[in-house]
C-alpha positions in Angstrom: 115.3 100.1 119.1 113.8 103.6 119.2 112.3 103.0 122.8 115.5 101.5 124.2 117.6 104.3 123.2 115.0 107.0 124.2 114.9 105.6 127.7 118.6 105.7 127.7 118.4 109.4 126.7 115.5 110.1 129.4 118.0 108.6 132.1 120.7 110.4 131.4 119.3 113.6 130.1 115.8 114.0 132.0 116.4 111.8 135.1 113.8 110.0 134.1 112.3 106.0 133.9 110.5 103.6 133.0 110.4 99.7 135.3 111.2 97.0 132.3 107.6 96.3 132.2 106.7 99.8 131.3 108.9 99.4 128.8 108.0 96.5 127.2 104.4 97.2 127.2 105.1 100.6 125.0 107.2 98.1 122.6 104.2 95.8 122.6 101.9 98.4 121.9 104.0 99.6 119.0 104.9 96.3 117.4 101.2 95.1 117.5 99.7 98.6 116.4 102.1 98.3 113.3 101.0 94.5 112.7 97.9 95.5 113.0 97.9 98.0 110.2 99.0 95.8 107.4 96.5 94.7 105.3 96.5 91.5 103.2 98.6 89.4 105.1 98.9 86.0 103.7 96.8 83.4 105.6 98.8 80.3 107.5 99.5 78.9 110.5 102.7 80.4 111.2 100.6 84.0 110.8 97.5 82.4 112.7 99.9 81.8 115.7 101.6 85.2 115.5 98.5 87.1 115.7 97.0 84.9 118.8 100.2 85.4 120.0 100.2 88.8 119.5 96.5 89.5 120.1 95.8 90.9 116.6 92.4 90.4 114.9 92.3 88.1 111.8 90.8 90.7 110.2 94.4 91.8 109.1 94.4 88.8 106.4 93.3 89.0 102.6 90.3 87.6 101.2 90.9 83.9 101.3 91.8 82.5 98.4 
């Protein structure tokens, strides 16, 4: 939400723009920095296919158990 509403601001305030793909690279970027800085994520499949989805390193899960 933060990035959609700062673009709106840059429009109207600064004149300013980013295409759609700009912008959803920088939400990218955020969402999988912040993934990727939780540690001991639980390991499954659902989380497995999130972070090849995502490209996030495994490394982000626990010790197995």
């Amino acid at each position: 939400m933060y990035h959609v509403w700062r673009q709106r601001n840059n429009r109207i305030f600064r004149r300013e723009s980013l295409s759609l793909h700009q912008l959803i690279a920088k939400i990218e970027n955020d969402v999988r920095a912040l993934i990727s800085s939780w540690r001991s994520i639980k390991r499954s499949d659902l989380n497995l296919l999130i972070c090849c989805k995502w490209a996030i390193s495994h490394r982000v899960f626990g010790p197995r158990s």
